[in-house]
MDTraj code that builds the backbone (N, CA, C; nanometers):
import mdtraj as md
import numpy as np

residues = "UNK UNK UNK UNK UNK UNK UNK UNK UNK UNK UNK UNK UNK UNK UNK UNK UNK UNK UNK UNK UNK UNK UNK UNK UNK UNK UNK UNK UNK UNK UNK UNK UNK UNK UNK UNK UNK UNK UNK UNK UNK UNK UNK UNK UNK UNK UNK UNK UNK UNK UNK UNK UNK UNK UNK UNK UNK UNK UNK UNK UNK UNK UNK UNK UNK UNK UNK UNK UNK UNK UNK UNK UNK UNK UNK UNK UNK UNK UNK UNK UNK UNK UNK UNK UNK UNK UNK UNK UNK UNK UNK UNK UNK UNK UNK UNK UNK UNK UNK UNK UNK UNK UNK UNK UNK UNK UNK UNK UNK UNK UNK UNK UNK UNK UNK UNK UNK UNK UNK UNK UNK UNK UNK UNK UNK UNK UNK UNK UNK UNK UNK UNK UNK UNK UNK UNK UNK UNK".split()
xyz = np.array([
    [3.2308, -2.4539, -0.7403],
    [3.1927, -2.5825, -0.6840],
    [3.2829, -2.6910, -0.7430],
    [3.3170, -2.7876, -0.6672],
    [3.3882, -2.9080, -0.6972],
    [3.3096, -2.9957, -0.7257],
    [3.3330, -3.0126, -0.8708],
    [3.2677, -3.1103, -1.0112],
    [3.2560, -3.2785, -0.9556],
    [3.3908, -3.2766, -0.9461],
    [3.4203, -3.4354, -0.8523],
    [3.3146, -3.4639, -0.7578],
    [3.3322, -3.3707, -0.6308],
    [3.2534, -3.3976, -0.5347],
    [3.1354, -3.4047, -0.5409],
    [3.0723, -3.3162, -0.5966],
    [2.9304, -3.2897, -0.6679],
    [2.8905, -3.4532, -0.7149],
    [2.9771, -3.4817, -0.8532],
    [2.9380, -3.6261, -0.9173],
    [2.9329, -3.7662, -0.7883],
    [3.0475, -3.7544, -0.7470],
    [3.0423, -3.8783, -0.6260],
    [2.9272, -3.8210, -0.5169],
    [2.8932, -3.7251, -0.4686],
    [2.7729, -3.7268, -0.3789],
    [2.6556, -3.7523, -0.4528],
    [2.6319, -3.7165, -0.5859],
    [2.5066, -3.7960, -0.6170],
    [2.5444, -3.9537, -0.7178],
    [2.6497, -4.0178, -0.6570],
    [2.6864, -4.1350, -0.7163],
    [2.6973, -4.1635, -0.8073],
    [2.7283, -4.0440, -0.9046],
    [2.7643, -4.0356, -1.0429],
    [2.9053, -4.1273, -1.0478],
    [2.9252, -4.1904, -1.1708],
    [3.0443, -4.2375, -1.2301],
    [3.1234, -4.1254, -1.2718],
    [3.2230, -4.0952, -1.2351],
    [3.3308, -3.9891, -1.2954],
    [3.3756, -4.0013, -1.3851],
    [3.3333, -3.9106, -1.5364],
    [3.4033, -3.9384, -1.6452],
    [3.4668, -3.8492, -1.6749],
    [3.5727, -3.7444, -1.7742],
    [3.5858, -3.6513, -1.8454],
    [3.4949, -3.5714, -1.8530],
    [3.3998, -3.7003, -1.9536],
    [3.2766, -3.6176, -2.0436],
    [3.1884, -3.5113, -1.9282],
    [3.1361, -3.6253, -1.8391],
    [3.0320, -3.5697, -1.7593],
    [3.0859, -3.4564, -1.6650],
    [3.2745, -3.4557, -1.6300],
    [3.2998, -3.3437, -1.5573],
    [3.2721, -3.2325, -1.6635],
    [3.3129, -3.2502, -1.7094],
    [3.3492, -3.1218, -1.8201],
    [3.2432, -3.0713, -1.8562],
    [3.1416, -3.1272, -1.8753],
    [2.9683, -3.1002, -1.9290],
    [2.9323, -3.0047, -1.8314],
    [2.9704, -3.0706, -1.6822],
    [2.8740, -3.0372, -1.5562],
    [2.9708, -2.8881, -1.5041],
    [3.0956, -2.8916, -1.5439],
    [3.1730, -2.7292, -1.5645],
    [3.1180, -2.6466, -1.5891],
    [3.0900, -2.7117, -1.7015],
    [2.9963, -2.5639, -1.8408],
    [2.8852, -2.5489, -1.7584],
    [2.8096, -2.6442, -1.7403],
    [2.6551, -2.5998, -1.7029],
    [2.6821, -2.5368, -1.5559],
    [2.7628, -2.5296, -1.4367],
    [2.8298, -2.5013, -1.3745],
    [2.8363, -2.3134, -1.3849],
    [2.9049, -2.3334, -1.4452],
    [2.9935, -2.1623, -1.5364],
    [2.8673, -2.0819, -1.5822],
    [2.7597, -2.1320, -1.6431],
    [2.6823, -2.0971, -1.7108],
    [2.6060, -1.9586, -1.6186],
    [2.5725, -1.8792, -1.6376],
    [2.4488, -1.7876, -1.5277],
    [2.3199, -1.8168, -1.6409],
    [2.2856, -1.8376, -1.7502],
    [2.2059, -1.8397, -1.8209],
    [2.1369, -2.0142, -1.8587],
    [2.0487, -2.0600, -1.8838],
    [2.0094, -2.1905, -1.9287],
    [2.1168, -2.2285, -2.0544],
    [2.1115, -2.3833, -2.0935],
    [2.2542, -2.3658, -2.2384],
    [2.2049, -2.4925, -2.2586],
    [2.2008, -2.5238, -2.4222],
    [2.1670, -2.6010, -2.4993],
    [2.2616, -2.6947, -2.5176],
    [2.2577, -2.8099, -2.5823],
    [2.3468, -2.9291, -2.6194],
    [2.4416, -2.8406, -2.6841],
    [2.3902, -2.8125, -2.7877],
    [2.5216, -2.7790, -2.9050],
    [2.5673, -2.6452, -2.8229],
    [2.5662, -2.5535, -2.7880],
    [2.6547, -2.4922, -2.7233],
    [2.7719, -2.4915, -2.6151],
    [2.7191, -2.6348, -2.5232],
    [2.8004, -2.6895, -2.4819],
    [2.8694, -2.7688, -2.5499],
    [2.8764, -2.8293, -2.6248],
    [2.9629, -2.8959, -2.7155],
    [3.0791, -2.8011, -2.8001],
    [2.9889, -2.7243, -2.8660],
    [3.0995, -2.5926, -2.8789],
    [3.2287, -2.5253, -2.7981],
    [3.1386, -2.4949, -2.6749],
    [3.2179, -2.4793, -2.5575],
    [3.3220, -2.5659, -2.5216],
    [3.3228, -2.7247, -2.5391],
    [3.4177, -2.7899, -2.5229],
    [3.4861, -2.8162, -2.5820],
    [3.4557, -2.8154, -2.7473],
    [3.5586, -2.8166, -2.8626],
    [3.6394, -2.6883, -2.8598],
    [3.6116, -2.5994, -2.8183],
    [3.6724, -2.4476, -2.7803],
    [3.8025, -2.4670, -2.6901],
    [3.7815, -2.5249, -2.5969],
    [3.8587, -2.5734, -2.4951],
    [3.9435, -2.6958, -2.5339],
    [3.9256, -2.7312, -2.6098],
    [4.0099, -2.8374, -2.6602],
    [3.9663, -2.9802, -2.5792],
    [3.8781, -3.0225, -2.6010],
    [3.8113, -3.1382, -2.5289],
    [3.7517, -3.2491, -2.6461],
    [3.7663, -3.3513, -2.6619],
    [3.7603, -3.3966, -2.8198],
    [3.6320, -3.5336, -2.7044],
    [3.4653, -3.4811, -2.7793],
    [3.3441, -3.5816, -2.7280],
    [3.2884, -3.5222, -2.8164],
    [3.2120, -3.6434, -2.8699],
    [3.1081, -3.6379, -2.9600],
    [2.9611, -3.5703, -2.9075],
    [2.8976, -3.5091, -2.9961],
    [2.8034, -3.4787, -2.9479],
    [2.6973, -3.5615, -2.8989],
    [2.6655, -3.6657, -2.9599],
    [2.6037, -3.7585, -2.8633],
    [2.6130, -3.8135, -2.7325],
    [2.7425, -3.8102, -2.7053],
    [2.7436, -3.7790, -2.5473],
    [2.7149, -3.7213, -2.4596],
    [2.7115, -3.5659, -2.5724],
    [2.6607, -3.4667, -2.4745],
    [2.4849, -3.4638, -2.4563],
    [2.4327, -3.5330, -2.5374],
    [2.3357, -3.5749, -2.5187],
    [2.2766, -3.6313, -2.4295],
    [2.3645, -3.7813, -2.4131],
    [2.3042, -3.8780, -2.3439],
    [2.3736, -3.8270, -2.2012],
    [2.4772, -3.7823, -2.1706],
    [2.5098, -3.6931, -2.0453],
    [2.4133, -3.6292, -1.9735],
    [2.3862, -3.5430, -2.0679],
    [2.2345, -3.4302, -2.0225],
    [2.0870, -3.5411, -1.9779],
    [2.1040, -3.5749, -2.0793],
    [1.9870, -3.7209, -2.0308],
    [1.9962, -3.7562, -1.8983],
    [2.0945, -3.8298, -1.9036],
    [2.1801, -3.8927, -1.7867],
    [2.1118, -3.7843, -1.6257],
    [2.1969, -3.6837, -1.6483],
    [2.2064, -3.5988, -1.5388],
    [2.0274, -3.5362, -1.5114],
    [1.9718, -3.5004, -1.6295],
    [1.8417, -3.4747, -1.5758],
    [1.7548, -3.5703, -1.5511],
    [1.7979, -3.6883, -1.5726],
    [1.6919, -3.8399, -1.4905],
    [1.7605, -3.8235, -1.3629],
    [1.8607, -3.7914, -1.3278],
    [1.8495, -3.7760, -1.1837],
    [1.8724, -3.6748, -1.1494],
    [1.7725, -3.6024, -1.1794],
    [1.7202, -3.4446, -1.1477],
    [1.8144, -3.3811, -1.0537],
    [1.9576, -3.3743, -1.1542],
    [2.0497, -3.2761, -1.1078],
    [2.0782, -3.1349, -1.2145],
    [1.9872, -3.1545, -1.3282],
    [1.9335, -3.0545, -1.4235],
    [1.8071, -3.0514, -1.4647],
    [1.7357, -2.9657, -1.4974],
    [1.6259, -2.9178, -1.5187],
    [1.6114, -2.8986, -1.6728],
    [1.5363, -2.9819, -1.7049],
    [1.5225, -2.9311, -1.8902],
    [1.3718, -2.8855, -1.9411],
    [1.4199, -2.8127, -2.0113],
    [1.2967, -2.6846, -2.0759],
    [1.2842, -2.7492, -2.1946],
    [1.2273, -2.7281, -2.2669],
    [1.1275, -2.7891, -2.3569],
    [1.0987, -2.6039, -2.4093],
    [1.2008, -2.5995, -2.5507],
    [1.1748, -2.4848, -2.5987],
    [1.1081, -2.5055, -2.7140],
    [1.0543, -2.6366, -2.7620],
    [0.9892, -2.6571, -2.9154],
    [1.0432, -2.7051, -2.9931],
    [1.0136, -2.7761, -3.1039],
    [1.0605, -2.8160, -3.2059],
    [1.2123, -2.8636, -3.2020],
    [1.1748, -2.9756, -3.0632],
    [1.2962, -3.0419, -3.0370],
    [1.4450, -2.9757, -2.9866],
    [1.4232, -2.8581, -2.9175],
    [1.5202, -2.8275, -2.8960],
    [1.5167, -2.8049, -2.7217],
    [1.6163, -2.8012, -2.6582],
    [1.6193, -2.7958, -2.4996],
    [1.7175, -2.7185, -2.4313],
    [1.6785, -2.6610, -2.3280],
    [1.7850, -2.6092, -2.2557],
    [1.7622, -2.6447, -2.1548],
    [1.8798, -2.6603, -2.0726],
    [1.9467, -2.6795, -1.9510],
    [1.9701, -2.6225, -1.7976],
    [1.9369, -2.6098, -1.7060],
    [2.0197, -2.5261, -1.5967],
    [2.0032, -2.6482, -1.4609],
    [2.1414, -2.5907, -1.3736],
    [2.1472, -2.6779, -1.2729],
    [1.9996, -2.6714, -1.1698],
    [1.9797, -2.7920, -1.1555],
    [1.8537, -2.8296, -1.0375],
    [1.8715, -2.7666, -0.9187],
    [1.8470, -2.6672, -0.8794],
    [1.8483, -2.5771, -0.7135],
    [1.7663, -2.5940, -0.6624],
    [1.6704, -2.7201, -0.6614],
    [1.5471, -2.7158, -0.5900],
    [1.4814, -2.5886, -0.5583],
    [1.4286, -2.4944, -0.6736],
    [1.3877, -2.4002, -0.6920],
    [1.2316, -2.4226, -0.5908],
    [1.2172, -2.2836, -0.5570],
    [1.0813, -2.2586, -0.4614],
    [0.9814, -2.3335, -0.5442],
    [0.8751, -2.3195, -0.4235],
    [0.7497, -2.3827, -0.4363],
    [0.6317, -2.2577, -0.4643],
    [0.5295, -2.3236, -0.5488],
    [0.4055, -2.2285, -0.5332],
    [0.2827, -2.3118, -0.4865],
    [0.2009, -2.2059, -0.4230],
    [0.0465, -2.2989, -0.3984],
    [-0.0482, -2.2415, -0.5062],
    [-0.1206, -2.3782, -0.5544],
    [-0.2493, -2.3480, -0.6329],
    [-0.3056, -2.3639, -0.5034],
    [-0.5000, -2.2773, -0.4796],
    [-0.5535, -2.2690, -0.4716],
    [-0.7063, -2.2832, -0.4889],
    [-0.8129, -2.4098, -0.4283],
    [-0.8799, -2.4244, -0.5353],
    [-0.9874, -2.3479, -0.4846],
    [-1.0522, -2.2637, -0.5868],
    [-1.1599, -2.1460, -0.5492],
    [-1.2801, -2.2233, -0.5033],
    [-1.3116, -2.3282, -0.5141],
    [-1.4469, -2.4116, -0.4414],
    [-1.4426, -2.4603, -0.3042],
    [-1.3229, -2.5390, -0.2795],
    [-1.2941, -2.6064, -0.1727],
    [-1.1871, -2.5471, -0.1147],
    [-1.1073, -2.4690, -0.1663],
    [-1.0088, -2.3769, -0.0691],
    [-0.9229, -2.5219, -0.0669],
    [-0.8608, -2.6197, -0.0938],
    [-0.7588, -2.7380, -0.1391],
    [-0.6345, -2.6800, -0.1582],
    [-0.5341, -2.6770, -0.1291],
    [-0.4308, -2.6591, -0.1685],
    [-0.3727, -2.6887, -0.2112],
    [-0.2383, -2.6812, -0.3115],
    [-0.1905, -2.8032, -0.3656],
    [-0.0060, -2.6924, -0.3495],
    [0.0661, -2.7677, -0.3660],
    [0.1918, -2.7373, -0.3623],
    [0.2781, -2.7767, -0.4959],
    [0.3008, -2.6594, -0.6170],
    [0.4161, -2.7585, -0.7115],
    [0.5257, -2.6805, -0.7488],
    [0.6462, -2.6969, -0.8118],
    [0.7436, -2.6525, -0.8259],
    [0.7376, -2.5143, -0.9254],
    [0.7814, -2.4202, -0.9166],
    [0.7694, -2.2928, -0.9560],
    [0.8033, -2.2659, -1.1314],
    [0.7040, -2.2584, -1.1284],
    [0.7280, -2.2603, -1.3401],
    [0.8197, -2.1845, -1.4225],
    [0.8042, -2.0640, -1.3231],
    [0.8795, -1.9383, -1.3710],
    [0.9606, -1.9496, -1.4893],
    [1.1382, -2.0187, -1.4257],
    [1.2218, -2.0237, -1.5075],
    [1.1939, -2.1148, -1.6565],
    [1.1235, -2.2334, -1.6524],
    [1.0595, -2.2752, -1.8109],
    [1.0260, -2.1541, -1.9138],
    [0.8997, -2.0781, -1.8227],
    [0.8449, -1.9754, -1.9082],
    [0.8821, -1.8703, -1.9439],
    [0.9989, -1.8415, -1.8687],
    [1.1087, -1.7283, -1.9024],
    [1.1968, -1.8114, -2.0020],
    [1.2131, -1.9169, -2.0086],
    [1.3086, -1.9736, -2.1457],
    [1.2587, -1.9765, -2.2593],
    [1.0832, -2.0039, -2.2606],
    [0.9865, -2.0298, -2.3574],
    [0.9933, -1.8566, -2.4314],
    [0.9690, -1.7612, -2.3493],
    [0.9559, -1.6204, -2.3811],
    [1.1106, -1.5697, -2.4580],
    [1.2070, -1.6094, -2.3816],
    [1.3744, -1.5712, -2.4555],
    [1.3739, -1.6444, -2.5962],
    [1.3176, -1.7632, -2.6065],
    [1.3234, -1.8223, -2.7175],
    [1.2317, -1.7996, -2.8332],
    [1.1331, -1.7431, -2.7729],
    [0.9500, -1.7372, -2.8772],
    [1.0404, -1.5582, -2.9232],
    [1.0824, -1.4895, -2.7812],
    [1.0919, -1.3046, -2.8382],
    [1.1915, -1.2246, -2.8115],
    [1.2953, -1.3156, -2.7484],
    [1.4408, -1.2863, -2.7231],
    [1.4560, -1.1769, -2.6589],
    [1.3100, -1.1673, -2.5712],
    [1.2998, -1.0575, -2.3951],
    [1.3830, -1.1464, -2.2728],
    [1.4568, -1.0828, -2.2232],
    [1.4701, -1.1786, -2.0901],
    [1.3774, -1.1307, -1.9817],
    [1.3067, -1.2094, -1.8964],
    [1.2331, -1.0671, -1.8361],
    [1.2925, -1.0466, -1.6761],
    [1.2799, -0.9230, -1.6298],
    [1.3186, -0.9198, -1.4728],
    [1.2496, -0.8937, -1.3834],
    [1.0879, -0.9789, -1.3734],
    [1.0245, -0.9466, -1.3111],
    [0.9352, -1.0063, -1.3258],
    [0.8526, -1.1041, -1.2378],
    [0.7471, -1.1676, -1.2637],
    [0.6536, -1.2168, -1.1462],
    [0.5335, -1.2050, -1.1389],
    [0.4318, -1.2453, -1.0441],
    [0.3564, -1.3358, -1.0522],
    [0.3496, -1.4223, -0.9351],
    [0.2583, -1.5814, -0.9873],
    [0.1680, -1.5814, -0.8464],
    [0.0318, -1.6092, -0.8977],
    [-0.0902, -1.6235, -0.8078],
    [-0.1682, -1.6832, -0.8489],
    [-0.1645, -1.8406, -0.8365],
    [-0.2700, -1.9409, -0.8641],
    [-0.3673, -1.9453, -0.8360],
    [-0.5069, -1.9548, -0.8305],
    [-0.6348, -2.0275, -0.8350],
    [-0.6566, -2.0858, -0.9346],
    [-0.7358, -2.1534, -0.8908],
    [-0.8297, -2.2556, -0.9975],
    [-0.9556, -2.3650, -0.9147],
    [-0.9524, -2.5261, -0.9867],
    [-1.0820, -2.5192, -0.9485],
    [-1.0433, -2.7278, -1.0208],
    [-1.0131, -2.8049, -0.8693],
    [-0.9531, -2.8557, -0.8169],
    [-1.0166, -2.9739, -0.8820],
    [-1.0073, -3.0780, -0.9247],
    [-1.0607, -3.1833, -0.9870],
    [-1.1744, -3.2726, -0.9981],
    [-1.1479, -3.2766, -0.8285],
    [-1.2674, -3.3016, -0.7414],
    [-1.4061, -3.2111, -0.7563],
    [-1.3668, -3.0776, -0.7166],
    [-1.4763, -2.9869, -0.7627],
    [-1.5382, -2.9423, -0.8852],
    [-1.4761, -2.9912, -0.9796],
    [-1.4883, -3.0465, -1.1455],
    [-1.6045, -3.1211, -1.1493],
    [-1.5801, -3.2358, -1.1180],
    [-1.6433, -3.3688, -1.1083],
    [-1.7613, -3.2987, -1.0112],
    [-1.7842, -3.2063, -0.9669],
    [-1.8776, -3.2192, -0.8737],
    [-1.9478, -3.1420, -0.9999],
    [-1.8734, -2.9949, -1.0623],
    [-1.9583, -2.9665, -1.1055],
    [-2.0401, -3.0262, -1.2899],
    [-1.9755, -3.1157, -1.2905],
    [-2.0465, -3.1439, -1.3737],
    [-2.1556, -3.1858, -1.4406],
])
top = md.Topology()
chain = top.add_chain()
for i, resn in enumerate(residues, 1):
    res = top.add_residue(resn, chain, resSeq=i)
    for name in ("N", "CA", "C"):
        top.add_atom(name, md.element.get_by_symbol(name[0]), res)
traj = md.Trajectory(xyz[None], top)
């Protein structure tokens, strides 16, 4: 994919930093942390502070063109935003539906990080018991 084009269709400012960031995460098949990308670019001979790569990642996931995981104790990983599928909750009282974005890949980062399984295979089937019907039963 063309980095350029990519940044100017979502009206990004074109910098170095942010091409070069959005390469790596790009290149990547796996989720990737600040400091590894930073690594990655000092590797390559690319001279940015790591705080850039920070506020980059910032940058890019406020406008949800990355997705950030929340692996604990302050640490995060990364992968490009694919407007990943949808799931329906289900609410077992009122039969309500609700529609939200598919958790999966978080909890597969949470699991690589908590037991260093990747897993290849996973099944999701919501119910529950809808807010409204909460309040009723209380």
């Amino acid at each position: 994919m063309n980095v350029i084009l990519y940044l100017k269709e979502h009206n990004i400012r074109i910098t170095n930093a942010r091409k070069s960031i959005l390469e790596i995460i790009f290149r990547s098949s796996e989720a990737i942390n600040a400091n590894l990308i930073y690594e990655l670019l000092k590797k390559d001979n690319i001279k940015i502070d790591l705080s850039t790569v920070y506020r980059t990642l910032d940058m890019l996931e406020n406008k949800k063109i990355l997705n950030k995981f929340d692996l604990g104790n302050n640490m995060y990983n990364y992968t490009m935003n694919n407007n990943s599928h949808k799931h329906i909750i289900e609410c077992v009282l009122c039969h309500k539906k609700m529609v939200i974005d598919c958790p999966i890949p978080q909890i597969e980062e949470q699991i690589k990080a908590k037991t260093g399984i990747t897993l290849t295979e996973s099944h999701v089937y919501l119910k529950g018991i809808c807010k409204e019907c909460k309040k009723c039963k209380e």
